[in-house]
C-alpha positions in Angstrom: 44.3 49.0 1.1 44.9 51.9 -0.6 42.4 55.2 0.0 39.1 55.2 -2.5 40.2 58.0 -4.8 37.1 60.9 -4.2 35.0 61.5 -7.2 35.9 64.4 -9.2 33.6 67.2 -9.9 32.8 67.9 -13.4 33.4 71.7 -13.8 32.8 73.1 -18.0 34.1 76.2 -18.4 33.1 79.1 -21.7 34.0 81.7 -23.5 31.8 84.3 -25.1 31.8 88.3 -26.2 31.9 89.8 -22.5 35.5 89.7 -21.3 35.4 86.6 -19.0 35.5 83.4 -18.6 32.1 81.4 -17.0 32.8 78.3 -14.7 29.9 75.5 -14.2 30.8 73.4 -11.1 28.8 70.4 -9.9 27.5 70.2 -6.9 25.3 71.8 -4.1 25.9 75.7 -4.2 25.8 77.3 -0.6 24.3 80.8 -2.3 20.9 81.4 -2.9 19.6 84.5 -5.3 16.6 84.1 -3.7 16.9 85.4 -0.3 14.2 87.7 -1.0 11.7 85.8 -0.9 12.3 84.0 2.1 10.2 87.2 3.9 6.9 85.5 2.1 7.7 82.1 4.0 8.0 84.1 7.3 5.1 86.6 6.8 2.3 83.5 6.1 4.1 81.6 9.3 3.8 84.2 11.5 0.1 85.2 10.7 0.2 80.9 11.8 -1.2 79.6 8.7 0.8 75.9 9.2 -1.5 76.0 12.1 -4.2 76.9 9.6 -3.6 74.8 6.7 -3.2 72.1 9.5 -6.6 72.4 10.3 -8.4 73.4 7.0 -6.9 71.3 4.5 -6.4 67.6 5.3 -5.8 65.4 1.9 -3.5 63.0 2.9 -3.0 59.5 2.6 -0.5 58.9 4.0 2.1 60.2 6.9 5.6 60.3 4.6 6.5 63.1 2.2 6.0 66.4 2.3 3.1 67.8 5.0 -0.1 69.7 3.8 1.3 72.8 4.5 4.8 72.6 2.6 3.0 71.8 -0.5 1.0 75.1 0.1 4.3 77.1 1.3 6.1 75.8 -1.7 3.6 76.3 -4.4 3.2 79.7 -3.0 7.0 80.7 -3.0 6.6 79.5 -6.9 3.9 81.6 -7.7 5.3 84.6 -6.2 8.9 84.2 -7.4 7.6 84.3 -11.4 6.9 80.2 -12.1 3.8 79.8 -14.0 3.4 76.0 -13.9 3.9 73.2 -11.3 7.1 72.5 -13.4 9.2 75.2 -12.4 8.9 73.6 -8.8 12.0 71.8 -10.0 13.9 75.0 -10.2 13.0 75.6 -6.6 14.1 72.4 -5.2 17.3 72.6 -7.1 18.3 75.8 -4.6 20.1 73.8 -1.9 20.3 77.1 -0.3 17.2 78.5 0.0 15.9 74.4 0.9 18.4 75.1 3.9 17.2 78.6 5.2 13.4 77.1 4.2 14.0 73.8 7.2 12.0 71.3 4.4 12.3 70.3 0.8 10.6 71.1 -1.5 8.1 68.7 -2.9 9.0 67.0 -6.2 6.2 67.8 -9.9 5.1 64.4 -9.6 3.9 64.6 -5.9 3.1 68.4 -6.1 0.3 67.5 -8.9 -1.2 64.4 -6.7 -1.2 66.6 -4.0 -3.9 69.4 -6.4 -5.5 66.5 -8.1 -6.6 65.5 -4.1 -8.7 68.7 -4.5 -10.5 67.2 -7.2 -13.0 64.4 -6.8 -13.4 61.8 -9.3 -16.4 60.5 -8.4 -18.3 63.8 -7.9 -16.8 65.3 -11.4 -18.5 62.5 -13.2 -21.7 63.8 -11.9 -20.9 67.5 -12.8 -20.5 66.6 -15.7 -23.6 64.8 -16.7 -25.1 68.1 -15.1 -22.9 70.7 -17.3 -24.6 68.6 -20.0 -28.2 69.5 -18.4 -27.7 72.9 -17.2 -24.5 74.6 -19.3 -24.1 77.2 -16.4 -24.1 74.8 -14.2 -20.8 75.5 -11.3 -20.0 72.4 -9.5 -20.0 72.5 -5.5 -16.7 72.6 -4.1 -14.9 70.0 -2.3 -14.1 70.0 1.4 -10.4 70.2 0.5 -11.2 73.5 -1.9 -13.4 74.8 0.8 -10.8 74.9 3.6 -8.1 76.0 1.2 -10.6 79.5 0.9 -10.0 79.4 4.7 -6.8 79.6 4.6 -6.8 82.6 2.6 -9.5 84.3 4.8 -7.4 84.1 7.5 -4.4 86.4 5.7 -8.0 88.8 5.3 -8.6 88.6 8.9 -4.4 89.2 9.7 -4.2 92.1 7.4 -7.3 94.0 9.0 -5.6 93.0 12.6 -2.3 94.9 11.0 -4.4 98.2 9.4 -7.5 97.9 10.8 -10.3 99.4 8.2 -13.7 100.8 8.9 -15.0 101.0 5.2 -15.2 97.8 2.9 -15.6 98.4 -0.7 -16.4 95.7 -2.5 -15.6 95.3 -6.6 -17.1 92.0 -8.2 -16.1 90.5 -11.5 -15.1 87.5 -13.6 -12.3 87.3 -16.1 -11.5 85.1 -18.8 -8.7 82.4 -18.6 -8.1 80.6 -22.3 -7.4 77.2 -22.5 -7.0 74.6 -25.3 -7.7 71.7 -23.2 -10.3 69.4 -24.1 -12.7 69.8 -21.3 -12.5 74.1 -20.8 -15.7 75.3 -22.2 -16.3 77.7 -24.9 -16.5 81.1 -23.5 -18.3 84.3 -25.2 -15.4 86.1 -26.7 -15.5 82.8 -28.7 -12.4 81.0 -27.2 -12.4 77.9 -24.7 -11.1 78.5 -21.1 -12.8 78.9 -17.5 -14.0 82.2 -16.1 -13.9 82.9 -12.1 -15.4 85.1 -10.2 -14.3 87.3 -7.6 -14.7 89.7 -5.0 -12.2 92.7 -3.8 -11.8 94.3 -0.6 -10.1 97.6 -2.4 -9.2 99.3 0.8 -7.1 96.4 2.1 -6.5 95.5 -1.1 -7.2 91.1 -0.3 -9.7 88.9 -2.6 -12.6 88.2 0.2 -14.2 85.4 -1.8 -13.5 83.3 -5.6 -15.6 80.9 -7.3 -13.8 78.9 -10.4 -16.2 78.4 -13.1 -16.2 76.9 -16.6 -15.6 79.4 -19.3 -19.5 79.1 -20.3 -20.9 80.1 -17.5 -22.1 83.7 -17.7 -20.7 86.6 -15.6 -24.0 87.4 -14.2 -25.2 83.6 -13.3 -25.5 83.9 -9.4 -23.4 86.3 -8.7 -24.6 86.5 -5.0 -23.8 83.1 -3.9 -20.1 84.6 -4.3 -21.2 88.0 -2.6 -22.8 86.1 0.6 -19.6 84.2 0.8 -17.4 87.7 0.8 -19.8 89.2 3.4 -19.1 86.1 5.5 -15.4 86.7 5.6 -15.2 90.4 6.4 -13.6 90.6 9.8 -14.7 92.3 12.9 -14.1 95.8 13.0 -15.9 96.8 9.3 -19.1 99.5 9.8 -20.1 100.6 6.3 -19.9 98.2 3.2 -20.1 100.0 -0.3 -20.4 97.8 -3.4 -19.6 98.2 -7.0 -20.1 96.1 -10.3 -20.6 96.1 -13.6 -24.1 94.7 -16.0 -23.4 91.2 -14.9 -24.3 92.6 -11.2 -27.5 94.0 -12.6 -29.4 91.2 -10.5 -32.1 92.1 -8.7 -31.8 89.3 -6.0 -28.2 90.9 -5.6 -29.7 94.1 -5.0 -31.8 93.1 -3.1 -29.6 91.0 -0.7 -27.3 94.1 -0.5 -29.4 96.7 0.5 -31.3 94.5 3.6 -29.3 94.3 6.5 -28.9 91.3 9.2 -29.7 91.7 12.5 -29.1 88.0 13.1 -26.1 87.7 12.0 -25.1 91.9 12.1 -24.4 92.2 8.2 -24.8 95.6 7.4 -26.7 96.6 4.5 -24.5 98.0 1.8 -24.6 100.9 -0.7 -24.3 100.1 -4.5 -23.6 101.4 -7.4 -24.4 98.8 -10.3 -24.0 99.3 -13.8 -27.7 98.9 -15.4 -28.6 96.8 -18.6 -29.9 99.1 -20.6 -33.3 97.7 -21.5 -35.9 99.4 -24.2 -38.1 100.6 -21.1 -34.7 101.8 -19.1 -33.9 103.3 -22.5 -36.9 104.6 -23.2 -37.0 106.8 -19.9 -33.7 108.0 -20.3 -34.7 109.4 -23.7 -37.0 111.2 -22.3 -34.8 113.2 -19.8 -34.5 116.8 -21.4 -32.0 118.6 -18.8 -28.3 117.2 -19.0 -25.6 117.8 -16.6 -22.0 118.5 -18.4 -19.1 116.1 -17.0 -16.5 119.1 -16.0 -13.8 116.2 -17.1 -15.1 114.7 -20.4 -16.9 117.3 -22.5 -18.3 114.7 -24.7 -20.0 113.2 -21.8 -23.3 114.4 -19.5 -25.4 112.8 -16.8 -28.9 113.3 -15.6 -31.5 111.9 -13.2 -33.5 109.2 -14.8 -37.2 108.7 -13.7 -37.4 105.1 -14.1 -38.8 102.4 -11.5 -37.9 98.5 -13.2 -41.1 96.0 -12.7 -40.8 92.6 -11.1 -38.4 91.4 -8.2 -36.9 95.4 -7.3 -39.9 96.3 -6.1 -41.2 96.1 -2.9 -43.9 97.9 -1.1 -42.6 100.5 1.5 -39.3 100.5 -0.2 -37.9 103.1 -1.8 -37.5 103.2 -5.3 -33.7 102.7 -6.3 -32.2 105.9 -8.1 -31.0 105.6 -11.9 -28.8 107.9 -13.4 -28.8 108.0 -17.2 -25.4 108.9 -18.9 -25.1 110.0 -22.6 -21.8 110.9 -24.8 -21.7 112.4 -28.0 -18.1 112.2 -29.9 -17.0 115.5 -30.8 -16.7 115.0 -34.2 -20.1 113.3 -34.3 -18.4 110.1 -35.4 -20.7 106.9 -35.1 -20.0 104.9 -32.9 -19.8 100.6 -33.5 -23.5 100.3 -33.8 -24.1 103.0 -36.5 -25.1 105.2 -33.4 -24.2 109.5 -33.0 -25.1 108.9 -29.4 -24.3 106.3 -26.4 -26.4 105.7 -23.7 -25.4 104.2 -20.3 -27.1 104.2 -16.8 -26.0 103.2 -13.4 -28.4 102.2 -10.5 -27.7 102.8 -6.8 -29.3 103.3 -3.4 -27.1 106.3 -2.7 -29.2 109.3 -2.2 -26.8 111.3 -0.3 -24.1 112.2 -2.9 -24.4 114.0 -6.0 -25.0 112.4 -9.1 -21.6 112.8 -10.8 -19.6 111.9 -8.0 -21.6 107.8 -7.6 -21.0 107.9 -11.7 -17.3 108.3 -10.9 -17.0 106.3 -8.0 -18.9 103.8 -9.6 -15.9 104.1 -12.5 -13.2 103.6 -10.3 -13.9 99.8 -9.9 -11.6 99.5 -13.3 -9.0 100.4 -11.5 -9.3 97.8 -8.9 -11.0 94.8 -9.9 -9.2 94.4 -13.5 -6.0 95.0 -11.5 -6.3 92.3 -9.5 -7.4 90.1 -12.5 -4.4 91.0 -14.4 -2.3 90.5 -11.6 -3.5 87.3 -11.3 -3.0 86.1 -14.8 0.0 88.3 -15.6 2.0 88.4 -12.9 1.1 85.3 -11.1 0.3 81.7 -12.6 -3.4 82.0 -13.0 -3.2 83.0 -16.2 -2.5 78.8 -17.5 -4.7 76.3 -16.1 -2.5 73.3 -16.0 -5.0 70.7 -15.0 -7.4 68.7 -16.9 -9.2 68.0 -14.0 -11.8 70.8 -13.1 -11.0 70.7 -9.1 -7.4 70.8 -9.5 -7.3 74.0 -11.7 -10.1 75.6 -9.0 -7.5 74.8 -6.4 -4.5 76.6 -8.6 -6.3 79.5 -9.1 -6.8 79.8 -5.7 -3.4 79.2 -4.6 -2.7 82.0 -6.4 -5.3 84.0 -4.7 -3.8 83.4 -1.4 -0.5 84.6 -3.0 -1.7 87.4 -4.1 -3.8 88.2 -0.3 -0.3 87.2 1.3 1.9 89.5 -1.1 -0.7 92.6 -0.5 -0.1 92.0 3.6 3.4 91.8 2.8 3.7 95.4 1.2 1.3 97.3 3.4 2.8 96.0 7.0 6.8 94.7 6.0 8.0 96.4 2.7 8.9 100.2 2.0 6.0 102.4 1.7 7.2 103.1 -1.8 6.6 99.7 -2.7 3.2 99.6 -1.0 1.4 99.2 -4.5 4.1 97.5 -6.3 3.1 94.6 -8.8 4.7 90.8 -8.2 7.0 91.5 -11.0 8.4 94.7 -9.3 9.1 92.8 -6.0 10.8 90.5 -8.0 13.1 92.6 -9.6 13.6 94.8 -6.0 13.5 92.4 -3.1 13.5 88.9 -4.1 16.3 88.5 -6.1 18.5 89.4 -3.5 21.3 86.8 -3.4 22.4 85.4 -0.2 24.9 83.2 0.9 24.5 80.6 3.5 26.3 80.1 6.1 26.5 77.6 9.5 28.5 79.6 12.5 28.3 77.7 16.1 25.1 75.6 15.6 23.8 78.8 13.9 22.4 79.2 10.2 23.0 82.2 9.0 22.2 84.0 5.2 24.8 86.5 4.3 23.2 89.4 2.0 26.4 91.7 1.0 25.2 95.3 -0.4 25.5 98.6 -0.3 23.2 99.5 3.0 23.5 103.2 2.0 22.3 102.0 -1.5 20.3 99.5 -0.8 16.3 100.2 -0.9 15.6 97.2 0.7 17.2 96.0 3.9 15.7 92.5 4.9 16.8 92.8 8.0 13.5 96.0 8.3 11.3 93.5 6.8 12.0 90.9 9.2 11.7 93.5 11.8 8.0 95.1 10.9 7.0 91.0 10.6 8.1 90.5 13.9 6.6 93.3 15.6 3.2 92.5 13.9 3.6 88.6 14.6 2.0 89.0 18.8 -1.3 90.5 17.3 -1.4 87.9 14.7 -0.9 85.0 17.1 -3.4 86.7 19.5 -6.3 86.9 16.5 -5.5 82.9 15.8 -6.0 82.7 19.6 -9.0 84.3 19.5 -10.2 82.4 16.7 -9.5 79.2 18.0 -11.6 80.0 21.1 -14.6 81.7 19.2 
């Protein structure tokens, strides 16, 4: 019998305007330009978040395919290597190499999306429904399965306080606008349909502490402190002062109220705020009344001044004292008029800071723009949160925060593993520096190995240091999942 003749390998070959000539070869290709990102896979594993995930999230039905924690891992790797839907996942799996160095497949679109819509409940949405039709604000309880996936990503909060342990928490609150065209987002106030979440940032280690998806409907300032309580709840051990910042939608006085009481059951400090006031006509009124301005040294066209003003209803309390309100006016330099027909704007913030001057709360109150719309337009910019791709409400909830745990797990990775020129870089940066790093792979007496040829004199990234800082800070993460698992 005569030998099977092998099956060829289709190989196309092209000529264009650059001065060579470009070979396609089927098959399996042993490089990867993604060795880059491979540091992400070993950062969340050694914090132990299969461990976590194995814990928190249990959604299957079934013992083949893929495990709860290589969906996560994979959808994570997506959203941090520049894929915006669940898609691109195919472009992943088709890198035989970076499979290899990974140790499991990538899970295919079809089973990645059953695997979100299991955050969803069918049954339960029904209801929400019939109760966004009652109450239009209403924000539907989150499934067990959403629930322990905001686990997951309070563990990377608790890891990256165990690598640069903080004292101070400040805390920046907002919600942001996600457009949509499908059929069941709401229609938001800017007059377009989409969803909004909320959420709450730790700006000194730089993590989201809490999220909340919502429909686009629901107003910024509907319960904001459900979200606050839940952020307070996953601050790790070692925080002493809390300081808290947020715009009008913050001006709740149950918020303030919650913030500026302290726990002693539970030890939750009391924090100090500094809240944007809704300028109502007796708030307005006051201010008006104010006759000695202070000049902003920075902005001649703005001043500030103490405000006498005490608010009726739920802010007071007897034996408490009275919060402090600082007015702030600007008048253009040109005496243009401003949107309204107005010469002069008036602003105010509120806070229970009595210890600083007036200027500097305005100004630290300011800074929260800096922070808080970062994040959001990290999020939607740079990550995939910026496309819901579900129509299903609790399958979009759990994409958005998926990408929230990339984004907690990207933040560790620059602070503890990456060059401390890159300790503020965005996703797309890290992309362009470190994880398209190609890498060929290699098998060398029962050893894998990934190849990375550079200039080391040259190169600003060595993934060889990365892997080094993760391993040194891998015993104190394994010892805080210890302790966890104990507490």
């Amino acid at each position: 019998m005569g030998r099977r003749k092998s099956r060829e390998k289709r190989v196309e070959r092209s000529y264009g305007v650059l001065p060579f000539v470009l070979e396609e070869v089927e098959g399996e290709s042993s490089v990867t330009p993604r060795a880059g990102l491979l540091p992400v896979a070993e950062l969340a594993r050694a914090m132990g978040l299969p461990r976590v995930v194995e814990g928190e999230v249990t959604i299957k039905e079934r013992d083949k395919g893929p495990s709860e924690w290589e969906f996560i891992e994979s959808l994570v790797l997506l959203m941090a290597d520049g894929g915006e839907c669940v898609e691109d996942l195919g472009v992943l799996g088709a890198d035989a190499a970076l499979v290899r160095l990974l140790g499991h497949g990538i899970p295919s679109v079809s089973a990645a999306k059953k695997f979100l819509y299991a955050f969803h409940d069918d049954e339960q949405g029904e209801k929400d429904q019939r109760q966004r039709e009652l109450i239009p604000s209403y924000v539907p309880a989150e499934t067990p399965e959403l629930m322990g996936l905001g686990r997951v990503s309070g563990h990377v909060v608790r890891a990256a306080q165990v690598s640069r342990p903080e004292r101070v928490a400040t805390l920046d609150q907002d919600t942001t606008i996600i457009e949509s065209s499908k059929e069941e987002a709401a229609m938001t106030y800017q007059g377009d349909k989409g969803y909004q979440p909320m959420t709450v940032l730790w700006v000194e280690q730089d993590v989201v502490l809490a999220d909340e998806f919502r429909d686009g409907n629901v107003p910024a300032d509907c319960e904001p402190v459900r979200v606050v309580r839940r952020a307070f709840e996953a601050l790790p051990p070692g925080v002493e002062q809390v300081y808290y910042r947020g715009d009008t939608a913050s001006y709740n006085h149950d918020l303030l109220n919650w913030l500026r009481e302290e726990d002693a059951k539970t030890g939750r400090p009391r924090a100090i705020f500094a809240v944007s006031a809704d300028m109502s006509p007796e708030l307005r009124k006051a201010q008006m009344a104010v006759t000695e301005w202070n000049p902003d040294p920075a902005d001649p066209c703005r001043s500030w001044a103490e405000v006498d003003f005490v608010p009726s209803g739920p802010s007071v309390k007897k034996g408490r004292k009275p919060d402090r309100y600082l007015g702030i006016r600007i008048v253009p330099r040109q005496k243009e008029l401003f949107a309204d027909g107005s010469e002069v704007k008036h602003f105010a913030v509120v806070t229970n800071d009595f210890e600083r001057d007036g200027l500097a709360v305005i100004n630290w109150q300011r800074q929260k723009a800096g922070t808080i719309e970062h994040l959001q337009d990290v999020l939607k910019n740079d990550l995939a949160a910026g496309v819901m791709p579900f129509k299903r409400f609790g399958a979009n909830a759990a994409w958005f925060r998926l990408n929230v745990l990339t984004y907690n797990l990207l933040s560790v990775l620059r602070r503890t593993a990456l060059p401390k020129e890159l300790e503020r870089a965005r996703p797309k940066r890290l992309r362009f520096l470190v994880f398209a790093l190609a890498a060929t792979v290699l098998s060398h007496a029962r050893q894998l190995m990934a190849r990375v040829v550079h200039g080391l004199e040259e190169m600003g990234v060595w993934l060889s240091a990365v892997r080094r800082r993760i391993g040194q800070q891998t015993p104190a993460w394994e010892k805080a999942l210890m302790n966890l698992d104990t507490s």
